[in-house]
C-alpha positions in Angstrom: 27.4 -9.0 21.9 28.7 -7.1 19.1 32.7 -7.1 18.2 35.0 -4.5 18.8 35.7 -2.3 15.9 39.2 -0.7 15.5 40.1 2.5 14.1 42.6 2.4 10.9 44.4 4.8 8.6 43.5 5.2 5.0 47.0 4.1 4.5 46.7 1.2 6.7 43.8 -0.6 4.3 46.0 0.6 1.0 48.2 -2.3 2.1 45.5 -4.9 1.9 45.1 -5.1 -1.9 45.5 -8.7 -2.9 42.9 -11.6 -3.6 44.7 -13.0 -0.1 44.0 -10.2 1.8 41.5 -7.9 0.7 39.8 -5.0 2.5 37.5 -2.1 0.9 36.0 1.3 2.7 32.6 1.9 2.1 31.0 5.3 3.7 34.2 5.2 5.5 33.6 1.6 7.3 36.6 -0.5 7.1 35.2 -4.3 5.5 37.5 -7.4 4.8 36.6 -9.0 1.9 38.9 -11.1 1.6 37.0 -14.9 2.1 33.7 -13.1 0.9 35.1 -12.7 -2.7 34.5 -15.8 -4.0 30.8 -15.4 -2.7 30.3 -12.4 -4.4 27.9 -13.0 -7.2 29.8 -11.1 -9.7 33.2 -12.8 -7.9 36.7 -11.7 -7.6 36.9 -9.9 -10.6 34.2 -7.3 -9.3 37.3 -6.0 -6.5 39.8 -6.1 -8.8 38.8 -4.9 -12.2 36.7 -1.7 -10.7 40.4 -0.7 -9.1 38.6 -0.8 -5.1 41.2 -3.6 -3.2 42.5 -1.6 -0.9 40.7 1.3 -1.8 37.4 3.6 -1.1 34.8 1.4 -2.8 31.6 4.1 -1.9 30.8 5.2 -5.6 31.3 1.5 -7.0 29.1 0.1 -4.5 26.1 2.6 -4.5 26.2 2.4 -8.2 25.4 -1.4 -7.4 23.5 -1.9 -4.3 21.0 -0.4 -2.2 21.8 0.7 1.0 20.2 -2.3 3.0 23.1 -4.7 1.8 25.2 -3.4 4.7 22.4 -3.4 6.8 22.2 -7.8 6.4 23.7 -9.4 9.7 26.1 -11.6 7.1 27.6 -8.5 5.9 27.9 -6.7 9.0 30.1 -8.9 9.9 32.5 -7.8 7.5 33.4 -4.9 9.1 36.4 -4.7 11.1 37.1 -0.9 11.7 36.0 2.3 10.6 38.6 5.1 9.0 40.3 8.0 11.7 39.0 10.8 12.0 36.2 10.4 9.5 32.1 9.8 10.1 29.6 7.8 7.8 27.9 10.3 5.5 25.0 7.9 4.7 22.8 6.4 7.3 19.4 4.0 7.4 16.5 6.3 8.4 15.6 5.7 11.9 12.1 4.2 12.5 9.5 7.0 12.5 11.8 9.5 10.9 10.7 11.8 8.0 13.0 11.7 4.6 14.8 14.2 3.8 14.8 13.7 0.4 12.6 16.4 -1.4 8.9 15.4 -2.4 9.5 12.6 -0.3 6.7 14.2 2.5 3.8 15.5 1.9 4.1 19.5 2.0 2.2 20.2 4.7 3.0 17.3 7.1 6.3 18.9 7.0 7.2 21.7 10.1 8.9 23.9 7.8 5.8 24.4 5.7 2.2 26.2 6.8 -1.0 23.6 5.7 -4.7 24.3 6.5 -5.3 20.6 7.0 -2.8 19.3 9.3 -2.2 19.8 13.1 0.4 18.8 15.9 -1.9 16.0 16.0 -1.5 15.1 12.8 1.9 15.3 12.7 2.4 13.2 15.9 0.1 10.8 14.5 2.3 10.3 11.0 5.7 9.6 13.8 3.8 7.3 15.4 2.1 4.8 12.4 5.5 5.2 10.4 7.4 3.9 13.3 5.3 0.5 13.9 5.6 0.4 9.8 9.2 0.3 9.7 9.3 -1.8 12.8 6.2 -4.4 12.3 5.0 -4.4 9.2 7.7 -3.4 6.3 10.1 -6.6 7.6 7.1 -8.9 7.2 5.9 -7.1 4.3 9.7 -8.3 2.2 9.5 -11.7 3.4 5.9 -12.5 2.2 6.5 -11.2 -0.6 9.4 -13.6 -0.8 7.2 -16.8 0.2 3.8 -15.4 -1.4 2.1 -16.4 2.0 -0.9 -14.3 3.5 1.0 -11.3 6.2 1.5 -13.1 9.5 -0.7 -13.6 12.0 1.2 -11.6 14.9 1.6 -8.5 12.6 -2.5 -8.9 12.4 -3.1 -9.0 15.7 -0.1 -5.8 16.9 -2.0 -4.0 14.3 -5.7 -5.0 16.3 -4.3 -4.3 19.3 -2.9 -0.8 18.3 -6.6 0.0 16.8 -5.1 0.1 13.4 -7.0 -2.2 11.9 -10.5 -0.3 13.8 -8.8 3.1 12.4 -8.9 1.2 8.8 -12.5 1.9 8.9 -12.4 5.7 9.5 -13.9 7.8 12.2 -16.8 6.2 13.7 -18.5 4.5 16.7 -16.4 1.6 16.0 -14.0 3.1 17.6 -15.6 4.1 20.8 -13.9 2.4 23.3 -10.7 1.1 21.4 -6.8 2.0 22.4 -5.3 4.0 19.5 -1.7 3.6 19.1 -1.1 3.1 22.9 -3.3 6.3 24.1 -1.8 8.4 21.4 -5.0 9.9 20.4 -8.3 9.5 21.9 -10.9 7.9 19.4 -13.6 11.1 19.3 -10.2 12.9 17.8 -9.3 10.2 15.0 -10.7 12.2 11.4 -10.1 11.8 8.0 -6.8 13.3 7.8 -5.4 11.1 10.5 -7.2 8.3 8.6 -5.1 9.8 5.2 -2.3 9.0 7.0 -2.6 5.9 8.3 -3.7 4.9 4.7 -0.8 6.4 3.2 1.8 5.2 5.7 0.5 1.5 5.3 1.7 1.3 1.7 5.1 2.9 2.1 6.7 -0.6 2.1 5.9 -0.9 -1.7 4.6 -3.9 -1.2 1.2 -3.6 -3.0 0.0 -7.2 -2.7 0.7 -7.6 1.0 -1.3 -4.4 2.0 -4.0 -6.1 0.4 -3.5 -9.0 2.1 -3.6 -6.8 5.4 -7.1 -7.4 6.4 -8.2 -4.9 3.4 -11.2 -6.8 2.6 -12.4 -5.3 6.0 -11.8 -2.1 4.6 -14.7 -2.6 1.7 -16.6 -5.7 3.0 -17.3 -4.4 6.8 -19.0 -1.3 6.6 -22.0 -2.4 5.0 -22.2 -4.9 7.9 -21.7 -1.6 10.2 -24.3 0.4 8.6 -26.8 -2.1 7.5 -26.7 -5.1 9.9 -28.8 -6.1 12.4 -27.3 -5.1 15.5 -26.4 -8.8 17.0 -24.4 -10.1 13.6 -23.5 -6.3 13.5 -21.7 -6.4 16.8 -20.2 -10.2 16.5 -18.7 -9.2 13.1 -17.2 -6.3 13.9 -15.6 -7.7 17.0 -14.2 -10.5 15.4 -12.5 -8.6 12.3 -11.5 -5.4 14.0 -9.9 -7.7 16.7 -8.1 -9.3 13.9 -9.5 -13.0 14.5 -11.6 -13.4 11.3 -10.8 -11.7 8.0 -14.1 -10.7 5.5 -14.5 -9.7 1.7 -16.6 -7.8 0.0 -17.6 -10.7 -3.1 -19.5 -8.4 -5.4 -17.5 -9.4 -8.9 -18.1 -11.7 -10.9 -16.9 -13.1 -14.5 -19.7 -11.5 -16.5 -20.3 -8.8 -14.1 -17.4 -6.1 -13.3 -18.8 -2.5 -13.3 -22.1 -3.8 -14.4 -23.0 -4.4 -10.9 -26.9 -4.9 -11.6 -25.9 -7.8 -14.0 -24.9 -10.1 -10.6 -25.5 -13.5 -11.7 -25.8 -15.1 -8.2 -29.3 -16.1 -6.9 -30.4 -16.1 -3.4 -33.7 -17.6 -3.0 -35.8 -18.2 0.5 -36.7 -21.3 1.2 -40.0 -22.3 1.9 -40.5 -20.9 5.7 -38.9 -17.7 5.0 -36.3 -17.8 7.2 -32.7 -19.2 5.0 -31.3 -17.8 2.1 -29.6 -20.3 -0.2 -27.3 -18.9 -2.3 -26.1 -20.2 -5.7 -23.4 -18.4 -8.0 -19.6 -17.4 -8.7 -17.3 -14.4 -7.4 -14.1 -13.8 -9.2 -11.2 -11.4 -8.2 -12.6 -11.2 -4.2 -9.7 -9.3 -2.4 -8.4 -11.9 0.8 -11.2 -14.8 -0.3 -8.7 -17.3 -0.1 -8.8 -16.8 3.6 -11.5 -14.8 4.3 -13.9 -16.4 7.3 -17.1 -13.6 5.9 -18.5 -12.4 2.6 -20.5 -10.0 2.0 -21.9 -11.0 -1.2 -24.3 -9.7 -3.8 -27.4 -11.5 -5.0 -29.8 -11.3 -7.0 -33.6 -12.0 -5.7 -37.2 -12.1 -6.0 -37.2 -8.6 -5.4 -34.0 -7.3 -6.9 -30.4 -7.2 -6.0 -29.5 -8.1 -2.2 -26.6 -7.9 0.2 -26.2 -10.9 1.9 -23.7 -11.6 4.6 -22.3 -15.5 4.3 -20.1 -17.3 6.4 -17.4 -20.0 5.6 -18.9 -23.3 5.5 -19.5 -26.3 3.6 -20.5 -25.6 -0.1 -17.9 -22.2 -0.3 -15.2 -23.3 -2.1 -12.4 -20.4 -2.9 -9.7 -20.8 -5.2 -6.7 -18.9 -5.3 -6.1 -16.6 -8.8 -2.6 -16.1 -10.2 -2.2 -12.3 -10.3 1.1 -10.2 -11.5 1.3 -9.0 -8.0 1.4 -11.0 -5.1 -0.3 -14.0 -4.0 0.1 -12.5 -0.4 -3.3 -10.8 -1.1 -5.3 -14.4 -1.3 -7.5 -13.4 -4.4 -10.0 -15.4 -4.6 -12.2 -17.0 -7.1 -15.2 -18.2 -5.1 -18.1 -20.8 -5.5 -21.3 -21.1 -3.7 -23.3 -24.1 -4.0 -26.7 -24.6 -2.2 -25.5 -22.4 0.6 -27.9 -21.7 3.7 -27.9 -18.7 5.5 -30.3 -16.8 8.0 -32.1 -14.2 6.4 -31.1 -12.0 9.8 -27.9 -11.7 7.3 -29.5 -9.7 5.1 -27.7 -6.5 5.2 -29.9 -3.3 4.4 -33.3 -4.3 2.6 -34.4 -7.0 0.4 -34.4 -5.6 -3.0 -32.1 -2.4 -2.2 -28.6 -3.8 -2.7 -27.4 -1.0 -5.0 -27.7 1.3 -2.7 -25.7 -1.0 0.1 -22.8 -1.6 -2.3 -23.1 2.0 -4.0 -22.6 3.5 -0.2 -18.9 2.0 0.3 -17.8 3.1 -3.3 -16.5 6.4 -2.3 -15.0 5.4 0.8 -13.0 2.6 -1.4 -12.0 4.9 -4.2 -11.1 7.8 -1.7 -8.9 4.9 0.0 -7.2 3.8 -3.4 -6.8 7.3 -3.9 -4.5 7.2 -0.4 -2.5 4.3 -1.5 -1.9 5.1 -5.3 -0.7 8.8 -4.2 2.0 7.4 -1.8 3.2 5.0 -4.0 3.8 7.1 -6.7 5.8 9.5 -4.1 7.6 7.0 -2.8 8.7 6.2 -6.5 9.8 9.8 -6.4 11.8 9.3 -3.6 13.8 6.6 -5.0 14.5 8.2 -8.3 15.3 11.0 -6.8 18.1 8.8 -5.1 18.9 7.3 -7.8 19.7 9.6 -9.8 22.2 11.2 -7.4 24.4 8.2 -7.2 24.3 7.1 -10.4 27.1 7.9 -12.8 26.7 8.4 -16.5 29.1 9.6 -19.0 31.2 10.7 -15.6 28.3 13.0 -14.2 25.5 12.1 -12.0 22.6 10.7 -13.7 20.7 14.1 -13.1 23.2 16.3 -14.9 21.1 15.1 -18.1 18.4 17.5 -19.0 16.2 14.5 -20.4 16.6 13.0 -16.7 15.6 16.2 -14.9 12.5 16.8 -17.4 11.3 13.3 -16.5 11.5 14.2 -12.7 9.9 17.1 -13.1 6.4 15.7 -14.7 6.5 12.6 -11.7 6.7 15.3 -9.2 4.0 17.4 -10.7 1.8 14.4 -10.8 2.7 13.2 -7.3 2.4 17.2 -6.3 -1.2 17.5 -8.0 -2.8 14.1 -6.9 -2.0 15.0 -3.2 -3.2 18.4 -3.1 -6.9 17.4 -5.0 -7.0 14.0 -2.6 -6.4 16.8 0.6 -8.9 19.1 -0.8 -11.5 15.9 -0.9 -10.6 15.0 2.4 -11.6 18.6 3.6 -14.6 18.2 2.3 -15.4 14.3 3.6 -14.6 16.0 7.0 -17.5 18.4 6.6 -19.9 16.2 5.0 -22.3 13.5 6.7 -22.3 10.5 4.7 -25.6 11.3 2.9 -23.7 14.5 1.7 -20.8 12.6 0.9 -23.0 9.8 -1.2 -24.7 13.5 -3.4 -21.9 15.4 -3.7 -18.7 13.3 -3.5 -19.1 10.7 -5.8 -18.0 12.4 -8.9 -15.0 14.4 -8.2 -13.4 10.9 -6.1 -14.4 9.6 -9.4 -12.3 11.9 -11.2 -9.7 11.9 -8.8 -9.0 8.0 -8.9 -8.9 8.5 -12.7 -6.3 11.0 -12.7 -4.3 9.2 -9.9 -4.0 5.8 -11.2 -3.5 7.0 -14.9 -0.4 9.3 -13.4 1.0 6.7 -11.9 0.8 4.8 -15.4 3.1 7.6 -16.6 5.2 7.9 -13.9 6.1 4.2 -13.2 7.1 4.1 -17.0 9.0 7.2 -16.5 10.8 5.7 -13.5 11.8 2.5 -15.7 13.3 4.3 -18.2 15.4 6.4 -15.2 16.1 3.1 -13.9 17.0 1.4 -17.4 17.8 -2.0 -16.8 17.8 -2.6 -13.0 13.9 -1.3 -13.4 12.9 -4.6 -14.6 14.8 -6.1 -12.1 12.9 -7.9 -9.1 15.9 -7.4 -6.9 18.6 -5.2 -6.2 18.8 -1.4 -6.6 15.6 -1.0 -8.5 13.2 -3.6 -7.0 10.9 -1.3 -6.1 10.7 0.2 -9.4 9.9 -3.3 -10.9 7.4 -3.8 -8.5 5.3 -0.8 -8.9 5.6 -1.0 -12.8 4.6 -4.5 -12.6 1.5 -4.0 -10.1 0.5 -0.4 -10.2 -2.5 -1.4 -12.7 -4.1 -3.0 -10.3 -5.5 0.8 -8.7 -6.2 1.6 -12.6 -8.6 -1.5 -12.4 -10.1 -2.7 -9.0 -12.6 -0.2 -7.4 -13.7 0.8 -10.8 -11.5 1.2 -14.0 -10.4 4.5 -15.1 -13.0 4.8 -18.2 -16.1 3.9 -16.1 -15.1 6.2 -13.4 -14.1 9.3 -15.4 -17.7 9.1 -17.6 -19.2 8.9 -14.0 -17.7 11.8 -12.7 -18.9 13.5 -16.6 -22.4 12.7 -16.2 -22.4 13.5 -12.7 -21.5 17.1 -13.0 -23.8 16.8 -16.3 -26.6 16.1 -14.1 -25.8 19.2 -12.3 -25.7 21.2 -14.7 -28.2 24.3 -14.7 -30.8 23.9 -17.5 -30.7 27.6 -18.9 -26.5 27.2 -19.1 -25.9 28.4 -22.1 -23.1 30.5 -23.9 
């Protein structure tokens, strides 16, 4: 049951000034202070020397917290009263709500602006996935990335049983049957711009090691057991992951082989009656291996590289890898030693693995492309906050023309990379996926390039905006420090920036018309 709060003058807390008996006003609530002050990190002398005992302590604090402090049931219970005849001016967004902050929103998911891509659906869709992100998944998302543990189980399973983790997939026939966001939208209408969303909305926490650890191996080790499987393991698999029991990676990497995929090192070998694999090798840098049930791994064999689906047992041995992001995404370095699997496994046919790990690459990169946009708008966002509460020189921090130039280029950047990565999702809508594979490859290419090197730029823009706090794992710019610390990650996994951009080159080199010519 929550206390009574009374209502007091601005005189009245004027009169409670002294280390005793100390109240403050913050967004006109009324908080004592008084036995909290010698808790306070930076102690007593934080009340007293910034002149606030007794006084309206809004500017000091904002220049020092972020808005969530008040928000923390042990400082709740500070408050006693709230100030006469005056309203709090700053609030916590309400689940599902939009920001108004601008640039925070997509254009065009926004009612006062027109798009070509979006519709009521759309729109409904984004209240609806934000809401069980703020709700469900941003609350675990902080406190595994305070432990380092894998996101909990019972956030797995809400997001199962609100088809989330189906929707991760895209539009398909994996959906047929499936309860979308409690009836919200019927599965035949699920397309790649509600899919945009939901893959933008899943990263809005910040958190970029505990969205990987959200069942993300799924997102790039499932659908070549979808589109390649034999229909039994097919239909097993799929259950079991999309259902959220059993978690699969896509263990394709290894130490000598990144982007040289035909280089695998891992052998698969029949035995003598033809019907087990048994697999030998390493995997390195395997997204959720550490606790990953399936792999869908690359071989090499008799007749060329293979895609092989393996299941934990005796003789995998996964080992977790220290990244600078978050251990919450169990990556994985993985050994298999004498391993036997059915050749029913085989996903796709013997000898024709490029093309069964070649398929998913656009889907992946288009997917990174989701993530990597948001992120860097949501760093928008918070400079953009920032720099409107932040004093300097006794103006706010954008009344400096260095500031406001700075701003300017991360919107750009944010502004661009959405608009391309909508323009590509038009075009995935209206392509099959043999279309897709021809005439999508390079320009995703290009557009991961662009995307993760932007946000390169803008998360070392948003440091210097930040200064000091935005190398700070806590506090006002923690988010900052994150995304700084973790946003090369994009620039690297799915394909680094270099190998992707001279793809995209000698795609549109390839198409080139022979008598082009000046």
């Amino acid at each position: 049951m929550s206390k009574e709060l009374k209502t007091f003058t601005r005189e009245d807390v004027a009169k409670h000034n002294k280390p005793d008996d100390l109240w403050i006003i913050v967004d006109a609530k009324v908080y004592d202070v008084t036995k909290f002050q010698g808790l306070h990190p930076g102690g007593i002398s934080v009340f007293l020397e910034a002149d606030i005992a007794g006084q309206d302590a809004t500017e000091a604090f904002y220049g020092l917290h972020r808005h969530e402090v008040l928000e923390r049931p042990q400082y709740k219970r500070l408050q006693i009263g709230v100030i006469q005849g005056e309203k709090s001016v700053i609030y916590s967004q309400v689940p599902g709500e939009l920001s108004k902050i601008p640039y925070a929103e997509p254009l065009g998911l926004l009612k006062e602006y027109h798009s070509p891509y979006y519709t009521e659906s759309h729109r409904k869709f984004l209240h609806a996935i934000r809401k069980f992100n703020d709700e469900v998944i941003t609350p675990d998302a902080l406190a595994r990335e305070e432990d380092g543990k894998r996101p909990s189980s019972s956030v797995i399973n809400q997001m199962a049983e609100n088809g989330i983790l189906a929707m991760n997939m895209g539009p398909g026939k994996h959906l047929e049957g499936r309860t979308l966001l409690g009836g919200l939208i019927k599965p035949g209408e699920f397309d790649r711009f509600h899919e945009l969303i939901l893959m933008q909305e899943l990263v809005r926490h910040g958190m970029r090691g505990y969205r990987d650890g959200q069942n993300s191996g799924a997102t790039i080790g499932l659908p070549p057991v979808i589109h390649f499987g034999h229909p039994e393991l097919r239909d097993r698999i799929v259950d079991e992951v999309l259902s959220g029991r059993k978690f699969i990676s896509l263990a394709i990497t290894e130490a000598f082989a990144g982007s040289d995929v035909a280089g695998l090192k891992t052998t698969a070998k029949k035995t003598p009656d033809g019907k087990h694999w048994i697999i030998n090798g390493t995997k390195k840098w395997i997204t959720n291996g550490t606790f990953s049930d399936y792999f869908t791994v690359g071989c090499k064999t008799d007749k060329g590289l293979t895609v092989i689906l393996v299941e934990r047992q005796d003789g995998v041995e996964t080992k977790a890898i220290k990244t600078s992001y978050s251990s919450t995404a169990g990556t994985a370095y993985i050994t298999f030693e004498n391993i036997k699997v059915p050749v029913e496994n085989t996903l796709g046919p013997e000898g024709g693995g490029i093309f069964v790990i070649l398929s998913n690459f656009n889907h992946e990169r288009w997917a990174m492309c989701c993530g990597a946009s948001r992120n860097m708008r949501l760093i928008v966002e918070e400079c953009l906050k920032w720099v409107n509460q932040r004093k300097a020189f006794g103006k706010p921090l954008h009344a400096q023309p260095v500031i406001r130039a700075k701003l300017a280029n991360m919107i750009a950047k944010s502004e661009a990379a959405q608009h391309w990565l909508e323009s590509i999702t038009f075009q995935m809508q209206h392509m099959d996926y043999k279309q897709q594979a021809q005439l999508l490859a390079g320009p995703i290419a290009l557009l991961k390039m662009y995307i993760t090197r932007s946000s390169q730029e803008v998360a070392r823009d948003a440091v210097q905006v930040f200064g000091g706090r935005g190398i700070t794992k806590t506090g006002m710019g923690k988010l900052i420090e994150h995304y700084h610390r973790t946003v090369p990650f994009d620039a690297v996994l799915g394909g680094a920036e270099d190998v992707l951009g001279d793809l995209g080159v000698r795609q549109a080199i390839k198409a080139l018309p022979k008598n082009a010519k000046l």
